[in-house]
C-alpha positions as CSV (number, residue, x, y, z in Angstrom):
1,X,0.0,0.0,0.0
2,X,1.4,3.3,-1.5
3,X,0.8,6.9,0.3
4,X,3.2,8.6,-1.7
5,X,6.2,10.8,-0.7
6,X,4.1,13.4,0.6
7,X,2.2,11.4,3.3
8,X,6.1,10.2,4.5
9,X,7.2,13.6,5.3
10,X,3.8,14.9,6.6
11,X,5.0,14.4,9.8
12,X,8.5,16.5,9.3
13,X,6.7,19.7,7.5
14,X,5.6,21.5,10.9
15,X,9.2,20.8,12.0
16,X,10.9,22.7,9.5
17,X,8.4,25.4,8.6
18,X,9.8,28.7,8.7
19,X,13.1,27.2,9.2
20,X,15.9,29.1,7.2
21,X,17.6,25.9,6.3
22,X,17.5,22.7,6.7
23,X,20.1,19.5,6.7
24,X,19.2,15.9,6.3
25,X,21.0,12.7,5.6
26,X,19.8,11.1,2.4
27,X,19.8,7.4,3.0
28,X,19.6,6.6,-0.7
29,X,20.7,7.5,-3.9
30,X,18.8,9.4,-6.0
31,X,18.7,7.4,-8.7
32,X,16.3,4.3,-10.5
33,X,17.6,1.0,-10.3
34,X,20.8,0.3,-12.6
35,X,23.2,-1.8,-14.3
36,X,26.3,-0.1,-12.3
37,X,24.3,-1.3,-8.6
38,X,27.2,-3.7,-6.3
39,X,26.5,-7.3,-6.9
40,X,26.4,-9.1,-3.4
41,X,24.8,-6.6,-1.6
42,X,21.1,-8.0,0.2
43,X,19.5,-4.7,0.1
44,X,20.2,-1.5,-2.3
45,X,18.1,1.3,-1.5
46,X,16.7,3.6,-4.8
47,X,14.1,6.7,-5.2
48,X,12.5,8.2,-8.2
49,X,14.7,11.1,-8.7
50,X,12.1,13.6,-9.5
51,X,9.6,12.7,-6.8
52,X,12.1,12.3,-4.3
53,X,13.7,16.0,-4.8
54,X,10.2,17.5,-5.3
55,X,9.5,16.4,-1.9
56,X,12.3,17.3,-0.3
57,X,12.2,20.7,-2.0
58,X,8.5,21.2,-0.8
59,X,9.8,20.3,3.0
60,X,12.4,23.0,2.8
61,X,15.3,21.0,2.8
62,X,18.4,22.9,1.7
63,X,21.7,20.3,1.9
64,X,21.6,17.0,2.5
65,X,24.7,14.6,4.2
66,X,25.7,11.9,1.5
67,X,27.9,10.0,4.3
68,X,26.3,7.1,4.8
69,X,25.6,3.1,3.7
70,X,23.6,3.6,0.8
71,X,24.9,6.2,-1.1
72,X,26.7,3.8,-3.9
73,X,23.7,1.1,-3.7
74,X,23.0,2.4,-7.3
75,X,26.9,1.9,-8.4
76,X,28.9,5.3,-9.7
77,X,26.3,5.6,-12.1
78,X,23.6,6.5,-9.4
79,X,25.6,8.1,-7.3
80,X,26.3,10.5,-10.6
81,X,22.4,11.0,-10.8
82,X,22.4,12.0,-7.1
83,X,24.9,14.3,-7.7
84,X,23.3,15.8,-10.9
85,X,19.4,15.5,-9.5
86,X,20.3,17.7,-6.0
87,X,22.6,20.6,-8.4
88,X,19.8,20.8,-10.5
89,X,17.5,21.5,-7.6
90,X,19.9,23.9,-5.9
91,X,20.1,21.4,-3.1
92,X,23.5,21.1,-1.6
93,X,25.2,17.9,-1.0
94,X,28.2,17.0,1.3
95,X,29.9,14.3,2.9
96,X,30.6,12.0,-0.7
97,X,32.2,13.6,-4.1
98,X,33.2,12.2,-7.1
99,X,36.8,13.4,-6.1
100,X,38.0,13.2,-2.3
101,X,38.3,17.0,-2.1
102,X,34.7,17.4,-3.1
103,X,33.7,14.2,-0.6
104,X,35.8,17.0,2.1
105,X,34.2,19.9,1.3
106,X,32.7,21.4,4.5
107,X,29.3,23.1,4.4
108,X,29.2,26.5,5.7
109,X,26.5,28.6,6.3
110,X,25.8,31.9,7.6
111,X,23.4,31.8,10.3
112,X,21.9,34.7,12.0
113,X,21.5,35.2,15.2
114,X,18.9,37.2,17.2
């Protein structure tokens, strides 16, 4: 039984309204299922690129952490959609890079106070 995307984060959107950014860890790749996807592994995670980053625009989500155990579950070629799908939507990304200084690159924002 399907809800859709929006029903899953229903319960985040009071959370972060009004909320000048927001950071979340994205525990799957951004990407459909592939021929580039690790053989051997039990479970690869996916999401529907444009469904996914519609919802996570519509929460307010402004970065998202890429460190974590599913970001290569969809192989270099859907960790290369991830990458593409978040610029696209002016969604920042940290924590994995196609090349280690982009995997190092902190995230820095100006916050202010009062």
């Amino acid at each position: 039984h399907q809800k859709g995307l929006s029903f899953r984060t229903a319960a985040l959107l009071p959370l972060l309204d009004g909320a000048s950014a927001a950071l979340l860890n994205l525990e799957t790749p951004l990407a459909l299922p592939n021929d580039s996807a690790p053989a051997g592994k039990d479970y690869l995670h996916w999401a529907n690129p444009e469904k996914t980053v519609a919802a996570l625009k519509a929460a307010g989500v402004t970065a998202v952490g890429l460190a974590n155990n599913h970001t290569m579950d969809q192989g270099a070629k859907g960790f290369e959609e991830t990458l593409a799908t978040l610029a696209k939507a002016g969604i920042a990304s940290r924590g994995a890079g196609m090349q280690l200084e982009a995997a190092e690159r902190p995230l820095l924002w100006h916050v202010p106070l009062g």
